[in-house]
C-alpha positions in Angstrom: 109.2 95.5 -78.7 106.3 97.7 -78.4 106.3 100.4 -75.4 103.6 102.9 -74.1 105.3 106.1 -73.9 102.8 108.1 -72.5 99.1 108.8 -71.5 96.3 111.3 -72.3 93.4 112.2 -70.9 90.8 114.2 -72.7 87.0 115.2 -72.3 85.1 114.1 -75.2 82.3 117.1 -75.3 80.5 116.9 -78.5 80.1 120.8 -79.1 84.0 121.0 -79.0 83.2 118.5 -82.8 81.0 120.8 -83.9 83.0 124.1 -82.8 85.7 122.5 -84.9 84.3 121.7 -87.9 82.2 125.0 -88.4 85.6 126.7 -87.5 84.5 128.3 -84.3 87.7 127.9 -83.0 88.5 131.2 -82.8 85.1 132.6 -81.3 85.4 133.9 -77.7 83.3 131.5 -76.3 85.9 128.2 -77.5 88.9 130.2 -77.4 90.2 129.4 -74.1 88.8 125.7 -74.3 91.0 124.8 -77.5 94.1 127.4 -76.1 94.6 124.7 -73.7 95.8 122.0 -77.0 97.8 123.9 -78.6 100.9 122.5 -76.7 99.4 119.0 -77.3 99.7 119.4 -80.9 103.0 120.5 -80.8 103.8 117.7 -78.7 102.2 115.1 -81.2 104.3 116.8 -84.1 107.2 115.9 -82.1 106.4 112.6 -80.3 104.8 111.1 -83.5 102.9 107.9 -81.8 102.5 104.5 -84.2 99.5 103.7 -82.2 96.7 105.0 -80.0 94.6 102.2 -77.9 91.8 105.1 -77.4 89.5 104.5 -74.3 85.8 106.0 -74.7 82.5 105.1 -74.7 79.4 104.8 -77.5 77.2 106.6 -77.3 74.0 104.7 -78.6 76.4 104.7 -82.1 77.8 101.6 -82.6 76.0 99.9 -79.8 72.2 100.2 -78.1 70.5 98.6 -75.6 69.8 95.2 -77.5 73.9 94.4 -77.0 76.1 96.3 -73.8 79.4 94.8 -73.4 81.0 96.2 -70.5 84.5 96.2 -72.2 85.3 95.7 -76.4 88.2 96.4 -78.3 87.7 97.4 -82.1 90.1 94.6 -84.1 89.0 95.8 -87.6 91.3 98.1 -90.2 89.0 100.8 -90.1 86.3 102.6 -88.9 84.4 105.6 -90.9 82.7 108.3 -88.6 79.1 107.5 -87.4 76.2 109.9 -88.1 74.6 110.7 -84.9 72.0 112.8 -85.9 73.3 115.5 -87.7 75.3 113.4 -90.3 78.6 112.2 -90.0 81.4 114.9 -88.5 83.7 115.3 -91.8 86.8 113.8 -90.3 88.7 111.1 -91.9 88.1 107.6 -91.4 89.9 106.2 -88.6 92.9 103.9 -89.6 93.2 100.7 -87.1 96.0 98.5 -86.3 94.7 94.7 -86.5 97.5 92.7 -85.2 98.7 94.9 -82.0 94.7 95.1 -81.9 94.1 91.2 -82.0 97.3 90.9 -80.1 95.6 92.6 -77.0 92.4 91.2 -77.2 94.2 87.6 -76.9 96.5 88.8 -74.1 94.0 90.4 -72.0 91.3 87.2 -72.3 94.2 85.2 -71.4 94.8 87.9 -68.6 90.8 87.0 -67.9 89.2 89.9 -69.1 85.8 88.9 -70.8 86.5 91.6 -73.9 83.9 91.8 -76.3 85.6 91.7 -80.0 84.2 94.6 -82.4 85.5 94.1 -86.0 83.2 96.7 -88.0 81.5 99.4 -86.4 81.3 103.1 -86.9 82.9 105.4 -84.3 81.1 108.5 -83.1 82.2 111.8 -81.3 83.5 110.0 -78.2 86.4 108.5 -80.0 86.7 111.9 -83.1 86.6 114.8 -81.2 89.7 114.0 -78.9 92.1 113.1 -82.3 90.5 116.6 -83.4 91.4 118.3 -80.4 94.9 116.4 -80.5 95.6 116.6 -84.3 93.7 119.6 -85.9 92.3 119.9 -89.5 94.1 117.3 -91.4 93.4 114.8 -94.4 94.2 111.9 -93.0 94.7 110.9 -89.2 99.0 110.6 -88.6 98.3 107.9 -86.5 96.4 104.1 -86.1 93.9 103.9 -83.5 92.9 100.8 -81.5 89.2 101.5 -80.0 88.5 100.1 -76.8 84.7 101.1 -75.7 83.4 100.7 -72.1 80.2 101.0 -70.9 79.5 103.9 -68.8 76.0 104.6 -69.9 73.8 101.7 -68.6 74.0 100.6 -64.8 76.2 99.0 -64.0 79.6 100.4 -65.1 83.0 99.0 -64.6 84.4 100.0 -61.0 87.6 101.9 -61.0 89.5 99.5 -59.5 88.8 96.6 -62.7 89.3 99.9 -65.3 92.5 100.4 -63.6 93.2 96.9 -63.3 92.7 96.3 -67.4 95.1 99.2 -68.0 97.7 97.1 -66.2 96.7 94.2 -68.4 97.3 96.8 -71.3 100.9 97.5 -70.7 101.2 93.9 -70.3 99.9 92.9 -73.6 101.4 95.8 -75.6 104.7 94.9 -73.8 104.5 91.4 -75.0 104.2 92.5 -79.2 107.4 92.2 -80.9 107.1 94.8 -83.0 109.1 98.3 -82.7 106.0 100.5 -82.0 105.1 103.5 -80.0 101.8 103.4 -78.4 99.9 105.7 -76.5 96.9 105.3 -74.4 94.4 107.9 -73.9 91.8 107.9 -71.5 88.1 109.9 -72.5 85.1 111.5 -71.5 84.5 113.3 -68.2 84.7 115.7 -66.3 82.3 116.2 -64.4 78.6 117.0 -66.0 75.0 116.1 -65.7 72.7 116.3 -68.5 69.5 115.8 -66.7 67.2 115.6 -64.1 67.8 118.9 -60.9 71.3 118.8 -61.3 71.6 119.2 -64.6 74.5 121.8 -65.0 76.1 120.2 -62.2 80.0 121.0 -62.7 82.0 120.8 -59.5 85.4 122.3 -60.0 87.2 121.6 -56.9 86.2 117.7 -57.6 87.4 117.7 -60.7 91.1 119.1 -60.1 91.4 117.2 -57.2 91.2 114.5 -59.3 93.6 115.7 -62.3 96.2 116.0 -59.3 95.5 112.5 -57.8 96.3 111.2 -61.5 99.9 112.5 -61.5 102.4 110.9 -59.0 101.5 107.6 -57.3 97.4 107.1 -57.9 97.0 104.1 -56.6 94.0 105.2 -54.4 92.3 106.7 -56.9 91.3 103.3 -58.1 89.1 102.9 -54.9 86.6 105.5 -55.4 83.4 104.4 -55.1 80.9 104.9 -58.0 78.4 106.8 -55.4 81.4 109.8 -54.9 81.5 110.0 -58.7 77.7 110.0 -59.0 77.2 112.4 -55.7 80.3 114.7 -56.8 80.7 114.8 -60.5 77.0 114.0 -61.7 75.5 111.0 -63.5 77.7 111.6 -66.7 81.0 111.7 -64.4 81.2 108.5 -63.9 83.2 108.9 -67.6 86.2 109.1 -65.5 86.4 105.8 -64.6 87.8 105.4 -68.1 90.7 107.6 -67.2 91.7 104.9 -65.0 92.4 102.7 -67.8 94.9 105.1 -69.5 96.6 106.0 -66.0 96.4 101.9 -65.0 98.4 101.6 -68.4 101.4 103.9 -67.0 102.7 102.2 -64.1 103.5 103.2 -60.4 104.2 106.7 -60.9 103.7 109.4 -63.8 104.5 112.8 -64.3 102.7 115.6 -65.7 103.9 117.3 -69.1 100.9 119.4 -69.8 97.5 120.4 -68.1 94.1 122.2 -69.2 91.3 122.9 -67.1 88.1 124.9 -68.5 84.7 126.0 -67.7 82.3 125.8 -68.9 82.1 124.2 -72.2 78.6 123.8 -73.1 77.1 122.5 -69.2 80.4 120.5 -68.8 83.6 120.9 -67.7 86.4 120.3 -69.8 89.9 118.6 -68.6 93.2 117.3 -70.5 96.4 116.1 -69.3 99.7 114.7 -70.7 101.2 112.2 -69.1 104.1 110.1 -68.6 105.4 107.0 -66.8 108.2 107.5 -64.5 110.1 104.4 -63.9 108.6 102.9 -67.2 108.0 99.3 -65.4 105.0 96.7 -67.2 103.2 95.8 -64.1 103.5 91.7 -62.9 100.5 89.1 -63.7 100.3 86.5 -61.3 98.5 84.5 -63.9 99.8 86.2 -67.4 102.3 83.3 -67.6 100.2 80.6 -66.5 97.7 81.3 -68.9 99.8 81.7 -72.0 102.0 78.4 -71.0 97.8 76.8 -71.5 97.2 78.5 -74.4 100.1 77.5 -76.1 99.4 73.3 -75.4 96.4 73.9 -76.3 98.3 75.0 -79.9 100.3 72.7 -79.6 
């Protein structure tokens, strides 16, 4: 059956897209921001995932303020780059996986979660810059990609506690697909940064790696933060880590840290990556996973 082997968390920060495809890697400036990847992309050589369910958010690219679903998973084959201003970032198209995709979105319904289901739509920098950072130059992405989008731009977001909550539901689903796949989850945006208003700049360091350590071990409380603490500590655009959540929710009880980057600043944000993987490799229970699929299937019938 299919497993999640591990989780990633990655800031999404737009100028790290554009660093990359000018080839400013090199340039002092971005050094030391994509230093910090270079084990990931060993690591991805190695590991060689079949799947990526990639947690981000739009960013006014696929969706706008006529439609804001809270949660939607992309179920399509493929989805081409979006042009957000500048025209589109020259990356390869972005290869889905339909049936693990559809697969989810049926489980986690049944699991009731109220997903939104995306078949076409164009993906922008939230969900390309973190295979970039991941993957490097290449002609084609090694790997399918599931997108699941969440809105963390209009009030109100999803707390923590339901983010965390659908990363359980996740592991459940992908669990529960008979095919012989390796699937990662990755968890993006964050950390913290504000992009207007007095605080813009905002970047609060000791925040921010107290919350890369609360993500490794048992995090349980860390899906209990408030969105206020997010808001007061990280700025209005930190409340992008709630979609961490998901991708830790994903990993079970415990996890254990393979790799971590910290860096500041990258443009007026803070940039933060870790590696993860579960410890005792457990799909968390449903109390009404079994109930629901037992309805579902006289309703087949």
């Amino acid at each position: 059956m299919a497993r999640i082997t591990h989780g990633i968390a990655c800031s999404h920060i737009p100028v790290l897209g554009y660093a990359f495809d000018h080839g400013k890697e090199g340039e002092d400036y971005f050094r030391p921001a994509f230093e910090g990847f270079e084990w990931t992309r060993k690591f991805m050589k190695e590991e060689k995932p079949d799947v990526i369910v990639l947690v981000y958010n739009d960013h006014a690219s696929a969706f706008d303020m006529k439609i804001i679903p809270t949660f939607a998973i992309g179920c399509g084959e493929s989805y081409p780059p979006a042009d957000e201003g500048f025209g589109a970032r020259p990356v390869p198209p972005v290869e889905g996986h339909a049936d693990l995709a559809w697969h989810i979105a049926q489980s986690l319904i049944l699991d009731e979660f109220d997903m939104t289901i995306i078949n076409e739509m164009k993906v922008d920098h939230g969900l390309t810059v973190p295979l970039s950072m991941m993957y490097g130059h290449v002609d084609t992405w090694p790997v399918k990609v599931i997108p699941l989008a969440v809105n963390v731009v209009t009030y109100p977001p999803p707390s923590g506690n339901r983010c965390w909550a659908l990363g359980e539901a996740i592991a459940r689903a992908v669990s529960s697909f008979g095919e012989d796949l390796k699937v990662q989850v990755w968890g993006t945006g964050g950390m913290s940064h504000q992009l207007q208003g007095p605080r813009a700049g905002l970047i609060n360091t000791e925040w921010d790696n107290m919350f890369l350590d609360r993500l490794i071990g048992d995090s349980q409380d860390l899906r209990q933060i408030p969105h206020i603490e997010y808001l007061r500590e990280t700025g209005s655009e930190g409340i992008e880590m709630v979609m961490w959540l998901i991708m830790r929710g994903a990993l079970g009880r415990s996890t254990r840290a393979l790799h971590r980057h910290y860096h500041v600043p990258v443009s007026n944000t803070a940039l933060g990556h870790l590696v993860l993987e579960p410890v005792d490799g457990s799909v968390p229970p449903s109390p009404t996973l079994e109930q629901s699929n037992a309805a579902a299937q006289t309703l087949v019938a």
